[in-house]
VOGU-3710 file (C-alpha; in Angstrom, 3 decimals, decimal comma):
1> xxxxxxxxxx> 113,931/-12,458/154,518  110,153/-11,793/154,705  110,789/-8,109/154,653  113,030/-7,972/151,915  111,344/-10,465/149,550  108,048/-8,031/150,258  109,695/-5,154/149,481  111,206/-6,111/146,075  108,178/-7,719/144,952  106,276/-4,464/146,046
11> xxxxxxxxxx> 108,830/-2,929/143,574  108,992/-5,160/140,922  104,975/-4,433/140,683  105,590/-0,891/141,156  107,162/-1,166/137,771  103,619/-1,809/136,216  102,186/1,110/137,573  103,958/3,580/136,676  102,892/6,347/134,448  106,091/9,196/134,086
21> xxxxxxxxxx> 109,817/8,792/133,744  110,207/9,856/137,595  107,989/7,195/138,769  109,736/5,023/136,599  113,332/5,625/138,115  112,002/5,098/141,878  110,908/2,044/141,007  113,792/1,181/138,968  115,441/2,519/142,734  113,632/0,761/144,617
31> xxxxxxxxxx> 114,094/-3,041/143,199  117,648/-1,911/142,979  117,480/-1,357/147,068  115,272/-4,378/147,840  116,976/-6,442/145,754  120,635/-5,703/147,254  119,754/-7,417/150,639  118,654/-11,271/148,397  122,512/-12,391/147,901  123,985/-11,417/151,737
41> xxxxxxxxxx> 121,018/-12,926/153,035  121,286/-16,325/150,986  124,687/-16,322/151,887  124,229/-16,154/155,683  121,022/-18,730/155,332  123,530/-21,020/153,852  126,181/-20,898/156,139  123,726/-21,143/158,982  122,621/-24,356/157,787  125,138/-26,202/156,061
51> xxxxxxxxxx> 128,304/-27,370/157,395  131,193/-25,888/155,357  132,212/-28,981/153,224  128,558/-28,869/152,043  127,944/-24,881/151,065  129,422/-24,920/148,063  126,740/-27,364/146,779  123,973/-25,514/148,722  125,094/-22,232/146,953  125,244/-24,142/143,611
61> xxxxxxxxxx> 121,582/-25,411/143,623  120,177/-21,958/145,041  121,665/-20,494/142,195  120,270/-23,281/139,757  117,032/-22,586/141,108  117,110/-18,963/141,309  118,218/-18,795/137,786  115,083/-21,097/136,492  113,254/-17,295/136,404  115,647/-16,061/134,719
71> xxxxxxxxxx> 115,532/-19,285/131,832  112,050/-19,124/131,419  111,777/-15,505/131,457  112,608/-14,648/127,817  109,269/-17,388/127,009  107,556/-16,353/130,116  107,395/-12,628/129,359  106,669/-11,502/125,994  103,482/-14,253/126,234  102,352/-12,098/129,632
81> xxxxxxxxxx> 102,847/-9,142/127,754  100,972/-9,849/124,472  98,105/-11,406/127,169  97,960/-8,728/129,565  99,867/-5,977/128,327  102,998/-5,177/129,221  102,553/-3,343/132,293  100,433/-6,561/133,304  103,495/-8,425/132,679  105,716/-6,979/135,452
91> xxxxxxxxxx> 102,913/-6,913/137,755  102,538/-10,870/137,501  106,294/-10,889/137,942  105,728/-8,992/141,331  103,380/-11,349/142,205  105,583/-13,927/141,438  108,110/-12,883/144,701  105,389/-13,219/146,499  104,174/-16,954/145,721  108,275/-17,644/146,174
101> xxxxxxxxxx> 108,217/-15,929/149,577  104,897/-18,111/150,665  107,227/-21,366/149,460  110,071/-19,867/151,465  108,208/-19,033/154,896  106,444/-22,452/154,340  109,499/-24,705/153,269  111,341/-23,070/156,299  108,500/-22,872/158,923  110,543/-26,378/160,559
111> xxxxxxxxxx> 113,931/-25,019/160,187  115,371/-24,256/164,467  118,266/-22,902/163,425  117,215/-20,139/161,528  115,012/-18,766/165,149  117,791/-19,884/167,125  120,455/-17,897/165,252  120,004/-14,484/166,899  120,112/-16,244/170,233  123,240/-18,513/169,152
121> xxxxxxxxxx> 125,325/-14,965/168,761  127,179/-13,884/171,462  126,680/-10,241/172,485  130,175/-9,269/171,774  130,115/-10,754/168,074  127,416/-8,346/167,228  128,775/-4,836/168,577  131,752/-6,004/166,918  130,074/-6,783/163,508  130,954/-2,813/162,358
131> xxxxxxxxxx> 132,609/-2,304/159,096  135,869/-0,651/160,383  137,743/-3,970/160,900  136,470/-5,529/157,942  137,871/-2,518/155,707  141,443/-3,120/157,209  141,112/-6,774/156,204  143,347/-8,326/153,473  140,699/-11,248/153,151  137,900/-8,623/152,499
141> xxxxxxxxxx> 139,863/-6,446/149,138  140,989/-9,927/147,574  136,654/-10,906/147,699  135,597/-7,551/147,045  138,568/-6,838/144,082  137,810/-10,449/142,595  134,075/-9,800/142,727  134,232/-6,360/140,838  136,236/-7,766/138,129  134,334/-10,800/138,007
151> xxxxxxxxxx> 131,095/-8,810/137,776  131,646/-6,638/135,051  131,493/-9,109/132,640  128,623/-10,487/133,981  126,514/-7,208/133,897  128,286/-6,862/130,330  126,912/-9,882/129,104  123,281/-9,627/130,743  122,964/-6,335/129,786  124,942/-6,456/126,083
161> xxxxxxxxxx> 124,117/-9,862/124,655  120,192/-9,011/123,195  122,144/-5,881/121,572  124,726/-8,370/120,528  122,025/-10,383/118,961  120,412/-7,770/117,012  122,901/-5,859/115,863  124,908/-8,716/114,444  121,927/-11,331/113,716  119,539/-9,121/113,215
171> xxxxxxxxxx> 117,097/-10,813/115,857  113,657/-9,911/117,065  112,651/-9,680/120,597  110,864/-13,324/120,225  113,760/-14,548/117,875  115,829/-13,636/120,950  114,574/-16,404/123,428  116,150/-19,328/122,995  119,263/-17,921/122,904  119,193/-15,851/125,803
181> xxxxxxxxxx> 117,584/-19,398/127,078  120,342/-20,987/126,240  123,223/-18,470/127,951  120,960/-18,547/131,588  120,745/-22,515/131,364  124,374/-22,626/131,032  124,610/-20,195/134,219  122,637/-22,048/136,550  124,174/-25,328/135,247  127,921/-24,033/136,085
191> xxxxxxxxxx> 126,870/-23,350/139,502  125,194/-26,638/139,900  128,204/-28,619/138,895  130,950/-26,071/140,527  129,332/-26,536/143,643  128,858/-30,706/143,333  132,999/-30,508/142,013  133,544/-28,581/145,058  131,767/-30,151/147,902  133,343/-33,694/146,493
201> xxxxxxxxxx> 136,921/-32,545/146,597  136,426/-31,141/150,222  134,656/-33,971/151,486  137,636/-36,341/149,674  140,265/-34,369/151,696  141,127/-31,647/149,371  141,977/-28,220/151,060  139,778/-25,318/150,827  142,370/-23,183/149,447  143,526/-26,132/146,589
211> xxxxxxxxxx> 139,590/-26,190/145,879  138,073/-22,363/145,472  141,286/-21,541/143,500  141,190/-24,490/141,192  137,597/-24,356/140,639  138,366/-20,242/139,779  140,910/-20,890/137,834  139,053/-23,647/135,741  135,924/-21,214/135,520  138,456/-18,407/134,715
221> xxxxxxxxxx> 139,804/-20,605/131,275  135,887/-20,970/130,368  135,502/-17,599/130,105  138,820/-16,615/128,378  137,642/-17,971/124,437  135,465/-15,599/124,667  136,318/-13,072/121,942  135,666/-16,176/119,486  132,194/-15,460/119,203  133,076/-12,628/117,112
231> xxxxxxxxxx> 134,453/-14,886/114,464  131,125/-17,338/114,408  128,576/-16,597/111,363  125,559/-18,083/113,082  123,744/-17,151/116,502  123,074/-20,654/118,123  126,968/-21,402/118,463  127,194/-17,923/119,985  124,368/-19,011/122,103  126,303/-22,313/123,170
241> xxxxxxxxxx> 129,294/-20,156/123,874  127,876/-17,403/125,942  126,339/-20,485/128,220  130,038/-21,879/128,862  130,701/-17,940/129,643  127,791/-17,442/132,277  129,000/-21,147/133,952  132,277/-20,099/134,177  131,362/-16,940/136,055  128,768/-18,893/138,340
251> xxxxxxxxxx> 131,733/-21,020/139,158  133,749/-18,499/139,677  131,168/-16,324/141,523  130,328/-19,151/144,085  133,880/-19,838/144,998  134,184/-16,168/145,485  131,177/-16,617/147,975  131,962/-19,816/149,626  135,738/-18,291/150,251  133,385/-15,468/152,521
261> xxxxxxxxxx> 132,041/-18,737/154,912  135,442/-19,883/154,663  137,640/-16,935/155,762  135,412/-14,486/157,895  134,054/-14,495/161,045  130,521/-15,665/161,487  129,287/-12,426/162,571  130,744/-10,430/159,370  129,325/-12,575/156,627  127,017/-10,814/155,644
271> xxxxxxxxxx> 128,090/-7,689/155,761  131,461/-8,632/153,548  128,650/-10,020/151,005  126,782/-7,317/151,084  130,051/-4,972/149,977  131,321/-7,522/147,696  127,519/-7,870/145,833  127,563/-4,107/146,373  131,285/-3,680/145,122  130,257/-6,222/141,870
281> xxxxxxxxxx> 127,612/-3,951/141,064  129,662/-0,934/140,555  131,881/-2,471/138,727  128,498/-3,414/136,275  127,377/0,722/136,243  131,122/1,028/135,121  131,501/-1,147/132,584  128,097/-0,458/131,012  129,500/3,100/130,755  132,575/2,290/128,745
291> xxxxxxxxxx> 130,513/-0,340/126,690  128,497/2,812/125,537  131,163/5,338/125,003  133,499/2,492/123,462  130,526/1,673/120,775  129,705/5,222/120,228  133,072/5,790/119,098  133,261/3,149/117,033  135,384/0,410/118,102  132,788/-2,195/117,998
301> xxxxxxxxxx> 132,282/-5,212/120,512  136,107/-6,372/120,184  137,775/-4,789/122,895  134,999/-5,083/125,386  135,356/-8,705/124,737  138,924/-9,515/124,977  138,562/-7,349/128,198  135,880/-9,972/129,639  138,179/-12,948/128,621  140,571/-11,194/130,948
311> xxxxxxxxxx> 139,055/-10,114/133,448  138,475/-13,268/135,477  142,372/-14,356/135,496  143,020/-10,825/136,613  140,498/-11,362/139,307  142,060/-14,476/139,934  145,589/-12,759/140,066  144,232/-10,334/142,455  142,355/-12,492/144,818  145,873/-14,983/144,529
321> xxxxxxxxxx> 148,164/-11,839/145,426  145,599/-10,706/148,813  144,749/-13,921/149,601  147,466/-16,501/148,881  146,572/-18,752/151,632  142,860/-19,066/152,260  141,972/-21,033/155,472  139,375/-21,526/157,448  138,452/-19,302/160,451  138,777/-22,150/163,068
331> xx> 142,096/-23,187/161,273  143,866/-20,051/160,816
//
């Protein structure tokens, strides 16, 4: 965790530095590496800590918290940049990981079961941990399919929606704010309340298969009325929308993650996180691809977004047709 959050923030600051377009990219590079190892690793912390019924929450309010950056960043930002330039800007953001990492390393200086971990895990467990078996797993293309679906309209949306905004309401980067505000609030709030929904109908006797799926399926309709935003005339109803969007996907995203504590082996989880983050993010470089050819050519934002409505029940479809009994490791 140390090294990782080090490294990122190392990169994020990077950013400030520098000076020509190739320096620019191996930055870009680098956060892209360092960041990669922040969502196996908060899996794994989670699972190490919490007993299953109570992950889900745990996920949900890591996620809440994780995405109080992002909420405040559209505010936070653009007043750095006007104070200290911009290249000021992402160096305070560097510094940022840093101040989180001190909170981290001092919030979890107590914790035994984080330095007992390594010696917890028998010997076997770990030669075993290779990625051969986990490729010929069923379990591990129903996460990794769901995620990539899943994921493209996320990356759509975070990296569409202040396009969105200006080319249909005309908004500047300030004017842009609250409603990008607005759409990150809603995120972290979905995976707040997915993960509260979920522990409670565990710990009131629900299965865990009756539970991820029905909490995917209900964050799968809140994405689907998507494509309505195209028919709305003024940007803070878009804004209000977008948020139901982004919780629906941080529902969805968390049971896709809590399903990986469920179903695999100890010893794996992090590595099938790390493919399925990894797996989610390609499917983000490829939709940002067609977004750009489909808008060069034309076709405006309408097909891109009654693909996103979709693409979370055909996720769901997917992960139902791999996976159509999930059950614990000890059960199963």
């Amino acid at each position: 965790m140390q090294v990782g959050a080090s490294a990122w923030s190392l990169a994020a600051m990077a950013h400030g530095w520098a000076t020509t377009t190739s320096q620019v990219v191996a930055a870009r590079v680098g956060l892209g590496v360092t960041e990669a190892v922040q969502t196996p690793l908060t899996i794994k912390t989670v699972a190490t800590l919490f007993a299953p019924d109570k992950r889900s929450f745990a996920f949900g309010f890591a996620t809440l918290l994780a995405g109080a950056g992002t909420i405040a960043m559209p505010f936070v930002i653009p007043a750095l940049a006007l104070a200290v330039g911009w290249r000021g800007a992402l160096v305070v953001g560097g510094i940022g990981g840093f101040v989180s990492l001190a909170a981290w390393m001092w919030l979890a200086r107590g914790i035994a079961e984080l330095r007992q971990r390594s010696a917890e895990t028998p010997a076997a467990a770990v030669a075993s941990a290779g990625y051969g078996a986990i490729l010929k797993s069923r379990k591990t293309w129903a996460i990794v399919g769901a995620k990539a679906l899943s994921d493209m309209t996320w990356w759509f949306i975070n990296f569409w929606l202040a396009d969105y905004y200006r080319r249909e309401f005309g908004l500047s980067t300030l004017e842009l704010a609250w409603p990008l505000a607005i759409a990150f609030a809603g995120s972290g709030l979905g995976a707040l309340l997915a993960g509260w929904a979920s522990t409670t109908l565990l710990e009131r006797g629900w299965s865990p298969n009756r539970v991820r799926k029905g909490v995917m399926l209900v964050s799968a309709l809140m994405v689907a009325p998507l494509p309505l935003v195209l028919m709305l005339d003024s940007f803070w109803p878009v804004a209000v929308m977008v948020g139901v969007v982004m919780a629906g996907h941080q529902g969805f995203s968390l049971s896709i993650f809590s399903t990986i504590t469920d179903v695999v082996p100890d010893a794996k989880v992090g590595q099938v996180t790390a493919f399925g983050a990894f797996m989610g993010n390609m499917g983000g470089v490829a939709i940002s691809l067609v977004t750009g050819r489909v808008l060069d050519a034309g076709l405006g934002f309408v097909p891109l977004f009654v693909f996103a409505a979709a693409s979370y029940l055909i996720a769901l479809a997917w992960f139902q047709w791999l996976l159509p009994e999930l059950r614990r490791v000890a059960e199963a």
